[in-house]
Jmol script that loads the backbone (N, CA, C; Angstrom):
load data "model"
ATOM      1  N   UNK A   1    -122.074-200.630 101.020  1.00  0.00           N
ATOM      2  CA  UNK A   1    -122.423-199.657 102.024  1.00  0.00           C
ATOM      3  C   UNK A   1    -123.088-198.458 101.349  1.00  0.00           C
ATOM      4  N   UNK A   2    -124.409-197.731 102.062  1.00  0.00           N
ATOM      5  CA  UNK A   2    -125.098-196.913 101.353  1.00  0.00           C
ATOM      6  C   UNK A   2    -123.796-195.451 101.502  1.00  0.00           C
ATOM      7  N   UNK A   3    -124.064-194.515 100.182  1.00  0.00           N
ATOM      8  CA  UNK A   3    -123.154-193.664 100.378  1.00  0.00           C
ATOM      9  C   UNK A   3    -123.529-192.635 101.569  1.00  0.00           C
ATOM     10  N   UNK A   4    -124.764-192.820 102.066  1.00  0.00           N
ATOM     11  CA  UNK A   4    -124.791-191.615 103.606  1.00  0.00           C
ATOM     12  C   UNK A   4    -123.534-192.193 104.337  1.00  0.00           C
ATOM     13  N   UNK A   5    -123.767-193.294 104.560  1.00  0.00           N
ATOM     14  CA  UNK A   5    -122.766-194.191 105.412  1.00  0.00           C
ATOM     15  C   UNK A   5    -121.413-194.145 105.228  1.00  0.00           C
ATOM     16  N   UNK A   6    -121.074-194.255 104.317  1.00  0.00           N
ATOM     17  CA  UNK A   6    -119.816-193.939 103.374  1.00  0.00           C
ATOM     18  C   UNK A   6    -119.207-192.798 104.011  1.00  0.00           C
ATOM     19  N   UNK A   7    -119.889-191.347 103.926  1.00  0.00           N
ATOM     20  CA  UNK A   7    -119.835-189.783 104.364  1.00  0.00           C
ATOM     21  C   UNK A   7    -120.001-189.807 105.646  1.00  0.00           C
ATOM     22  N   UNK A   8    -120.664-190.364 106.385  1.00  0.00           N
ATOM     23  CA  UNK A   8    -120.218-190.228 107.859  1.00  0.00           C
ATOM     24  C   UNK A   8    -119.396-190.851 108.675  1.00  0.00           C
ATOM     25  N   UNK A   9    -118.905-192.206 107.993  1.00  0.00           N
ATOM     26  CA  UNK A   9    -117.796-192.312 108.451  1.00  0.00           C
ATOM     27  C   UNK A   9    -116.362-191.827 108.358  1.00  0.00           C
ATOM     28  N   UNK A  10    -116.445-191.149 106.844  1.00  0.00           N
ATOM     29  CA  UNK A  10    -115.218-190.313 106.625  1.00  0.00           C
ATOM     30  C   UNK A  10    -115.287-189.309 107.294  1.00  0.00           C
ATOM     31  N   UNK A  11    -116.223-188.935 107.624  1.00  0.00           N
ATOM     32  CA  UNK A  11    -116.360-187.103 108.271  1.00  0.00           C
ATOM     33  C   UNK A  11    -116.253-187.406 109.749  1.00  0.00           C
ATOM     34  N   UNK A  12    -116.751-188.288 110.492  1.00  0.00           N
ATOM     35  CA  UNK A  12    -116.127-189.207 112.051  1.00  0.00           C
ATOM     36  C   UNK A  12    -115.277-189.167 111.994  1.00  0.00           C
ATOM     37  N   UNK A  13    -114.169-190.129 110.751  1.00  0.00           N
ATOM     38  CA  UNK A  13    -113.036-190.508 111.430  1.00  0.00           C
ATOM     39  C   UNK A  13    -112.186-188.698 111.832  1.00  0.00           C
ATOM     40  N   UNK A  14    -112.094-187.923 110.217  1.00  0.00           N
ATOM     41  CA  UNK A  14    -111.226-186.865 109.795  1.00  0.00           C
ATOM     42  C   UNK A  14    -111.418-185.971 110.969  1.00  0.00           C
ATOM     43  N   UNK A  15    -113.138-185.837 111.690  1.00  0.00           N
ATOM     44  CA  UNK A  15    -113.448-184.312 112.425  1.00  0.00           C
ATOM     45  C   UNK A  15    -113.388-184.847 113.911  1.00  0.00           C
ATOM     46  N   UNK A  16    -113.759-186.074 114.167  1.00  0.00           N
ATOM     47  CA  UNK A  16    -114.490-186.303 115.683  1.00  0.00           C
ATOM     48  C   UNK A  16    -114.960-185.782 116.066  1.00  0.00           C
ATOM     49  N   UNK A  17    -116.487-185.426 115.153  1.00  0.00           N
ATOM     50  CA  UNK A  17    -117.482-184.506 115.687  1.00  0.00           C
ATOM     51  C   UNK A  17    -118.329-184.676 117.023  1.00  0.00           C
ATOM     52  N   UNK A  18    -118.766-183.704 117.457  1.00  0.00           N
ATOM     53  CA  UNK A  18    -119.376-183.414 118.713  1.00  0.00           C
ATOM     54  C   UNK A  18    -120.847-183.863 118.146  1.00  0.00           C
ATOM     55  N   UNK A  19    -121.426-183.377 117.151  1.00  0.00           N
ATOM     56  CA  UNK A  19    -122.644-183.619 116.369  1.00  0.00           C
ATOM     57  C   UNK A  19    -122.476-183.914 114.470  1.00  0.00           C
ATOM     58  N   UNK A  20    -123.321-184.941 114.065  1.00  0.00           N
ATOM     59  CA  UNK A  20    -123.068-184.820 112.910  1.00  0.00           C
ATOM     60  C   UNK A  20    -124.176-185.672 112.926  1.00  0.00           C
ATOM     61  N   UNK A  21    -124.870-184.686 111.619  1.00  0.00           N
ATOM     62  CA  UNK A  21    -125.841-185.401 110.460  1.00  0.00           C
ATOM     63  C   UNK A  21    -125.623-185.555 109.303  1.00  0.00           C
ATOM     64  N   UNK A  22    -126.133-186.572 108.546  1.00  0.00           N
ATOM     65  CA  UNK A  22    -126.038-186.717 107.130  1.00  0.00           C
ATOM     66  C   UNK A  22    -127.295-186.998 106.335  1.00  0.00           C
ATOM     67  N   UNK A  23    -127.719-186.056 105.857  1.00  0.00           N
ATOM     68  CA  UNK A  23    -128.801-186.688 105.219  1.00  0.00           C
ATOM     69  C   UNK A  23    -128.931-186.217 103.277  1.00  0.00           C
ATOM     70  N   UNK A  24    -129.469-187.397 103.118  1.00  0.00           N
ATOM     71  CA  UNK A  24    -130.025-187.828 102.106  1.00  0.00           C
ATOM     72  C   UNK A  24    -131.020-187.267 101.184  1.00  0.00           C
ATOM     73  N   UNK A  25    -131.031-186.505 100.142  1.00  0.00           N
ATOM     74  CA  UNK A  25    -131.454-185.354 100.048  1.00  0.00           C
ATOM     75  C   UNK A  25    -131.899-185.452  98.346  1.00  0.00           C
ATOM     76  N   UNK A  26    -131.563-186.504  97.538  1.00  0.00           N
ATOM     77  CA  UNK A  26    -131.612-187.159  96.393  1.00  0.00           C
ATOM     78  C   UNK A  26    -132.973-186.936  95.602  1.00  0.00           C
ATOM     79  N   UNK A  27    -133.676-187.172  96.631  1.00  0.00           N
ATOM     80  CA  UNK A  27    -135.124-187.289  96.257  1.00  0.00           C
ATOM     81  C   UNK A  27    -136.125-185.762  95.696  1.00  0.00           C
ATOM     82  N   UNK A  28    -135.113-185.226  96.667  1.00  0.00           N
ATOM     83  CA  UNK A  28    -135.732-183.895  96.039  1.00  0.00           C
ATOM     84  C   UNK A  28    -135.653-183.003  95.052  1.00  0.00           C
ATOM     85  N   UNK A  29    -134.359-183.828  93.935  1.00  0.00           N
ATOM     86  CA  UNK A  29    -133.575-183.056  92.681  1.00  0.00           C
ATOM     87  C   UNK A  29    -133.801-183.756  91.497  1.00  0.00           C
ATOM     88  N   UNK A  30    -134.813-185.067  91.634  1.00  0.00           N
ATOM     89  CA  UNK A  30    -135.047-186.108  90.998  1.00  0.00           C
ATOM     90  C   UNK A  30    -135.802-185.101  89.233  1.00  0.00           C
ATOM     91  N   UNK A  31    -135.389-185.000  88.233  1.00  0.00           N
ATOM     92  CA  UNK A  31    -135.258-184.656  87.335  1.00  0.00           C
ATOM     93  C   UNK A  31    -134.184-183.246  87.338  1.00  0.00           C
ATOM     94  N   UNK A  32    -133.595-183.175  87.962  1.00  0.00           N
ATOM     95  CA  UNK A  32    -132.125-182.131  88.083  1.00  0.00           C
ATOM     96  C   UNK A  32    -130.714-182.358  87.384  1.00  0.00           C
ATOM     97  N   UNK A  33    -130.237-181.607  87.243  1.00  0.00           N
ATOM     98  CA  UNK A  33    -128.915-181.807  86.798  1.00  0.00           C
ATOM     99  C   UNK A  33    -128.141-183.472  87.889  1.00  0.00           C
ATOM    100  N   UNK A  34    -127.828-183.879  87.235  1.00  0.00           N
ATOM    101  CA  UNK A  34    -126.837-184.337  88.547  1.00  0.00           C
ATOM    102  C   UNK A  34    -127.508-186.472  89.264  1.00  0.00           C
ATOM    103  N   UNK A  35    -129.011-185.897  89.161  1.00  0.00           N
ATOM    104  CA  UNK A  35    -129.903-186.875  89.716  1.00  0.00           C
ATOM    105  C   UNK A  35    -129.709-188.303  88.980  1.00  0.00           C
ATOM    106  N   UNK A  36    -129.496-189.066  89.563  1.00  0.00           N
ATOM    107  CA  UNK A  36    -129.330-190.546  88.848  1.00  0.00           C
ATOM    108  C   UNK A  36    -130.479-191.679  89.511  1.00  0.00           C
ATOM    109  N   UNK A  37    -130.993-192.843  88.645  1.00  0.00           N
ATOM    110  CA  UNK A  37    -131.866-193.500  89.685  1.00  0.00           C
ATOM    111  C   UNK A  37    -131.055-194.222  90.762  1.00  0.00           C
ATOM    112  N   UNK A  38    -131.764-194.350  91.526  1.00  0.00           N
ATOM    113  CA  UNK A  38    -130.958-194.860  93.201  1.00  0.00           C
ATOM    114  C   UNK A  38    -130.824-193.560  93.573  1.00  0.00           C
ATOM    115  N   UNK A  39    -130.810-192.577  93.294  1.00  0.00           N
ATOM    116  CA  UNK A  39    -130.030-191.644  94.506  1.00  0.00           C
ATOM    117  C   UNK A  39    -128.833-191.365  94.734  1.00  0.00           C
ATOM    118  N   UNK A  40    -128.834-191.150  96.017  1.00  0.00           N
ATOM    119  CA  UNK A  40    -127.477-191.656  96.534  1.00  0.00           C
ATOM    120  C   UNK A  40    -126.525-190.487  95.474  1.00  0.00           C
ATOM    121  N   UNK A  41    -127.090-188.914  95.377  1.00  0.00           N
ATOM    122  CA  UNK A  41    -126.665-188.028  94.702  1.00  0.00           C
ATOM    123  C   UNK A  41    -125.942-186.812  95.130  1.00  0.00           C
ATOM    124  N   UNK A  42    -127.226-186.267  96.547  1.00  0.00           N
ATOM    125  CA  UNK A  42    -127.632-185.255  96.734  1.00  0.00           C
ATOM    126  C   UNK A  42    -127.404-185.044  98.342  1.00  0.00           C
ATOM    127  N   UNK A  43    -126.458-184.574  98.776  1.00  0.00           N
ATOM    128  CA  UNK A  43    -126.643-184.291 100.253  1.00  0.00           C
ATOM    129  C   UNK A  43    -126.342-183.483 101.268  1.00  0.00           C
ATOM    130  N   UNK A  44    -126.809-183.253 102.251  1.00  0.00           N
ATOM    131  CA  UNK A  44    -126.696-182.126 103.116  1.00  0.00           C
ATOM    132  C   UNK A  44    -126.076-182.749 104.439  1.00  0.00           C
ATOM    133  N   UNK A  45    -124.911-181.920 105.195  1.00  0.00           N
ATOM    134  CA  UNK A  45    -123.822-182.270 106.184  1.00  0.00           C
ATOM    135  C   UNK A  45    -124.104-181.026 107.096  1.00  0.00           C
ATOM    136  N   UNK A  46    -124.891-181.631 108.488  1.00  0.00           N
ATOM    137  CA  UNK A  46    -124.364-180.716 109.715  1.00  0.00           C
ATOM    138  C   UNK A  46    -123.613-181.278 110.591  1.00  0.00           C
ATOM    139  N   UNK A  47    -122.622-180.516 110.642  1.00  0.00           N
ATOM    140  CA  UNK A  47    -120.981-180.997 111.784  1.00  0.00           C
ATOM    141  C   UNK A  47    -121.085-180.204 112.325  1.00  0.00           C
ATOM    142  N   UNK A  48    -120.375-180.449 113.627  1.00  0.00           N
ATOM    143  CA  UNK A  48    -120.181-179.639 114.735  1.00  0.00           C
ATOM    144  C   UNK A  48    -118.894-180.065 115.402  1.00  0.00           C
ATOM    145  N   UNK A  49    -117.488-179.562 115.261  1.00  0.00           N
ATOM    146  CA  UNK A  49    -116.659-180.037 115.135  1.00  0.00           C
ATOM    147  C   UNK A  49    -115.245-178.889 116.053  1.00  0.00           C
ATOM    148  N   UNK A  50    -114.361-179.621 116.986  1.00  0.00           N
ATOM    149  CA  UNK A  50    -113.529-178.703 117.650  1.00  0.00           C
ATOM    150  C   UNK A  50    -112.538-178.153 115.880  1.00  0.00           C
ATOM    151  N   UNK A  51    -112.467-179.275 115.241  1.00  0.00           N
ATOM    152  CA  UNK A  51    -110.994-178.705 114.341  1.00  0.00           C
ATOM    153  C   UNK A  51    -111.731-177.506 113.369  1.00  0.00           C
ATOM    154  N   UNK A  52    -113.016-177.069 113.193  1.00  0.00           N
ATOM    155  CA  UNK A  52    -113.509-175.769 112.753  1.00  0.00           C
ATOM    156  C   UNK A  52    -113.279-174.961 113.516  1.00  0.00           C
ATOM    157  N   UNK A  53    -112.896-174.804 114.677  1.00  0.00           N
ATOM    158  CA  UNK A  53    -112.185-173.380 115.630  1.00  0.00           C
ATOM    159  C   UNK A  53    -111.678-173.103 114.969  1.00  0.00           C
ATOM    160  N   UNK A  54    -111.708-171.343 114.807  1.00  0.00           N
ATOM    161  CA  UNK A  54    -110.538-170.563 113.572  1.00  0.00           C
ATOM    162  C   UNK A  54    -111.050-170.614 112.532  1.00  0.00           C
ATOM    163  N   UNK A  55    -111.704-171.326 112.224  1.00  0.00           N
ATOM    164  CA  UNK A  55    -111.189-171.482 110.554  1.00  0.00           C
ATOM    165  C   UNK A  55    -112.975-170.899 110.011  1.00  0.00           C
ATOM    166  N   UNK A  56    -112.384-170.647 108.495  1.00  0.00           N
ATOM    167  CA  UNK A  56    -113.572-169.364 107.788  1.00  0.00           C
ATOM    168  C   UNK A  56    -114.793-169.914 107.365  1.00  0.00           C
ATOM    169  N   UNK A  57    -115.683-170.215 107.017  1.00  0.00           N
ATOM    170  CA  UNK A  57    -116.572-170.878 106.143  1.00  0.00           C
ATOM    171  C   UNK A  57    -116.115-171.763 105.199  1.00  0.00           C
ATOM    172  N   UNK A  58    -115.377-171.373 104.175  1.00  0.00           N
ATOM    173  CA  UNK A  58    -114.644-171.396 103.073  1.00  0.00           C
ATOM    174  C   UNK A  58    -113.481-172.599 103.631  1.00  0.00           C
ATOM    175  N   UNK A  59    -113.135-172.680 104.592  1.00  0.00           N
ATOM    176  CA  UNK A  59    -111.660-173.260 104.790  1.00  0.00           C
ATOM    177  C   UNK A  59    -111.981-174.417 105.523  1.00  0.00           C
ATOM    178  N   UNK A  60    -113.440-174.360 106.390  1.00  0.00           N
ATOM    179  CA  UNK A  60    -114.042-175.661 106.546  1.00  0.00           C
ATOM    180  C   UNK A  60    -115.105-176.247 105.790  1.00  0.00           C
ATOM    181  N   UNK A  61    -115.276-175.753 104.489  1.00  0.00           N
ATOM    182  CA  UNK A  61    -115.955-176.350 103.484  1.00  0.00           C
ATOM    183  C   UNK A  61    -114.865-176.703 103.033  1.00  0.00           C
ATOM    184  N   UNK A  62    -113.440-176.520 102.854  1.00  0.00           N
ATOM    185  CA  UNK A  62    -112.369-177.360 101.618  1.00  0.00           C
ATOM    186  C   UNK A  62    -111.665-178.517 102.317  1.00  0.00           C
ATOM    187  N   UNK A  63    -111.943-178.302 103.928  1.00  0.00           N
ATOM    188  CA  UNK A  63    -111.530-179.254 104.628  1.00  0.00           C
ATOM    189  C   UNK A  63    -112.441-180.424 104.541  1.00  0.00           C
ATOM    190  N   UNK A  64    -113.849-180.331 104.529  1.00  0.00           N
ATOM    191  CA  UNK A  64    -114.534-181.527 104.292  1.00  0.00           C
ATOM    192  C   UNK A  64    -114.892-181.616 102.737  1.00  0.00           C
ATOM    193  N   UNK A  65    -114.375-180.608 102.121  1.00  0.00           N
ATOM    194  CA  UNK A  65    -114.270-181.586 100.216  1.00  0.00           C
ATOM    195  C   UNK A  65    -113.295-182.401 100.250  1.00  0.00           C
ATOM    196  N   UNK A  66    -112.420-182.060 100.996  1.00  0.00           N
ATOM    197  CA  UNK A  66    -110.971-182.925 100.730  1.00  0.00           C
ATOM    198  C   UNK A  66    -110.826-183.980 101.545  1.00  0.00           C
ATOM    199  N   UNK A  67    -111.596-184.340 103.290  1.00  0.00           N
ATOM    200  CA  UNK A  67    -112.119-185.425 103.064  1.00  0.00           C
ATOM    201  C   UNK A  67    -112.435-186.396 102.403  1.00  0.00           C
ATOM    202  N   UNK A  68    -113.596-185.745 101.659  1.00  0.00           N
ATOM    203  CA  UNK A  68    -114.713-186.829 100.555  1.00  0.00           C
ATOM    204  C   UNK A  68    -114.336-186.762  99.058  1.00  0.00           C
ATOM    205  N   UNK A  69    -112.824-186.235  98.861  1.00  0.00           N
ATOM    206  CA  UNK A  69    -112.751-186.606  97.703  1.00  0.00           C
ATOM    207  C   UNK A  69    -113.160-187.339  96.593  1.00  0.00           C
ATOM    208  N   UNK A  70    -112.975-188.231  96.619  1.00  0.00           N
ATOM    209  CA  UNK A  70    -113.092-189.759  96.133  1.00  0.00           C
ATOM    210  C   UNK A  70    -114.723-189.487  95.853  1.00  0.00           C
ATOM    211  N   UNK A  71    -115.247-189.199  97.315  1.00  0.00           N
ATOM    212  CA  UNK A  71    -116.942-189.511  97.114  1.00  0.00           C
ATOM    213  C   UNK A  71    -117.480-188.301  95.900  1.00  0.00           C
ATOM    214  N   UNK A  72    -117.131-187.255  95.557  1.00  0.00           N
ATOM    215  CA  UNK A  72    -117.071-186.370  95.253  1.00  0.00           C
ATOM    216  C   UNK A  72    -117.086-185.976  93.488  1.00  0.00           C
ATOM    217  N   UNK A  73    -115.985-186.888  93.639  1.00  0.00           N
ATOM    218  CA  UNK A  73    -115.670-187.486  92.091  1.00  0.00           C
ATOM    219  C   UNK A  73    -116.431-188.644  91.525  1.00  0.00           C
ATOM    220  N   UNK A  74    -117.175-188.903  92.470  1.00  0.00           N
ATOM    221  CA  UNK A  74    -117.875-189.918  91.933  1.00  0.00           C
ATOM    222  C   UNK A  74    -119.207-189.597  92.024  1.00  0.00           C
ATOM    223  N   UNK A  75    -119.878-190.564  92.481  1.00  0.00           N
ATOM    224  CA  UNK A  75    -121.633-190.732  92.634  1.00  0.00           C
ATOM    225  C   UNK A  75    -121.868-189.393  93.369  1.00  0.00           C
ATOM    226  N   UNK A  76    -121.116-188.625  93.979  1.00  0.00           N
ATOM    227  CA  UNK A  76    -121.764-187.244  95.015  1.00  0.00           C
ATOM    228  C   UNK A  76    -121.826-186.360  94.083  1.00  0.00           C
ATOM    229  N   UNK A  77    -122.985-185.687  93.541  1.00  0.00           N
ATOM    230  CA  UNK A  77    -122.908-184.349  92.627  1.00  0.00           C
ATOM    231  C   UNK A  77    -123.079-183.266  93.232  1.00  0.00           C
ATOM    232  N   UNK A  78    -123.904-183.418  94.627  1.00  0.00           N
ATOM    233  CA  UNK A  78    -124.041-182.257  95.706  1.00  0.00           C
ATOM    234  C   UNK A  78    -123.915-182.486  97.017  1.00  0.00           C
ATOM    235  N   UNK A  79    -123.175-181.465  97.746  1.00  0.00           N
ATOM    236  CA  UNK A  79    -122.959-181.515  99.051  1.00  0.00           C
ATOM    237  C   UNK A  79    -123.318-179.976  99.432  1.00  0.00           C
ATOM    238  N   UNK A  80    -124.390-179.869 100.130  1.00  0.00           N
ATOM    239  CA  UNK A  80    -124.774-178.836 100.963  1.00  0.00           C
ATOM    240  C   UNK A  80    -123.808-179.129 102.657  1.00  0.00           C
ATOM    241  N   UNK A  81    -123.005-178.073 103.095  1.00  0.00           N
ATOM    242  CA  UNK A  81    -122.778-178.523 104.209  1.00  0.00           C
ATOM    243  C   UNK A  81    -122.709-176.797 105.206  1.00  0.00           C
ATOM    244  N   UNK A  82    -123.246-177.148 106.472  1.00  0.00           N
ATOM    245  CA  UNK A  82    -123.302-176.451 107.751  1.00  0.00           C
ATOM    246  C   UNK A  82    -122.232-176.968 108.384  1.00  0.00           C
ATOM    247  N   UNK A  83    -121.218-176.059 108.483  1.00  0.00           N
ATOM    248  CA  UNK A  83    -119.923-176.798 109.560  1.00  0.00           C
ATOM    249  C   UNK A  83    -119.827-175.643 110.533  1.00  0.00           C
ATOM    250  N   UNK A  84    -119.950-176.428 111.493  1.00  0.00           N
ATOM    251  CA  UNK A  84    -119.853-175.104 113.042  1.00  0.00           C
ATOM    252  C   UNK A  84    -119.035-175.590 113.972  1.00  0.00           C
ATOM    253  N   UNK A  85    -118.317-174.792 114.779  1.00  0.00           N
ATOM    254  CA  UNK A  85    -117.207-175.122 115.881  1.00  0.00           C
ATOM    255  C   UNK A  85    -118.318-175.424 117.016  1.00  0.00           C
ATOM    256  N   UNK A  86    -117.972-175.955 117.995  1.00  0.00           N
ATOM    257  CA  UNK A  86    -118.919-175.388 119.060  1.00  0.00           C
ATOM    258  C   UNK A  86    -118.990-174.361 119.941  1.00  0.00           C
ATOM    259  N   UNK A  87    -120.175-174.441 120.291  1.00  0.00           N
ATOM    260  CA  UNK A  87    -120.863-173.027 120.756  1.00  0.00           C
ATOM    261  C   UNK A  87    -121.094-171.939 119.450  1.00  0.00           C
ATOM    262  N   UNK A  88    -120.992-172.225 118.582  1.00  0.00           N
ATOM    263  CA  UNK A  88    -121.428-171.173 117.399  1.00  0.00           C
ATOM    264  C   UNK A  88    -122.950-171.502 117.076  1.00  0.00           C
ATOM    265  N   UNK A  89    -124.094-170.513 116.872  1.00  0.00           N
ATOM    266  CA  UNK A  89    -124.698-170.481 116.781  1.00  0.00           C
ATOM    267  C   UNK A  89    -125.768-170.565 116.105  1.00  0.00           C
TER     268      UNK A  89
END
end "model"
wireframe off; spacefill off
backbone 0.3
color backbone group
């Protein structure tokens, strides 16, 4: 399974987002720290999610590191992520 795939199903099951993208972002760091061939390095997460009500920037970025642990420690060297409750703007 490609690792986008991988990340959105962990971030489905954990958030039951209202909206969620995952994209693939590898291509653009390709001689960077981090960059490996295949990809499958580099990526950017917009959620839109009820369980971010309340919570700080910071506290729903550690909620979806700790999700993707695993992915994290491994083949993921970057995760850019936008996490918004809804109706936030």
């Amino acid at each position: 399974m490609a690792m986008r795939d991988t990340i959105s199903n962990k971030l489905q099951e954990a958030f039951t987002p209202e909206n969620l993208q995952v994209v693939d972002e590898s291509h653009l760091h390709e001689g960077h720290a981090g960059h490996r061939p295949g990809g499958e390095t580099h990526f950017r997460v917009y959620i839109v999610s009820d369980a971010f009500k309340g919570k700080s920037r910071v506290e729903r970025h550690r909620m979806i590191n700790s999700a993707l642990t695993a992915e994290l420690a491994g083949r993921v060297h970057a995760l850019a992520i936008q996490a918004k409750a809804p109706g936030e703007g």
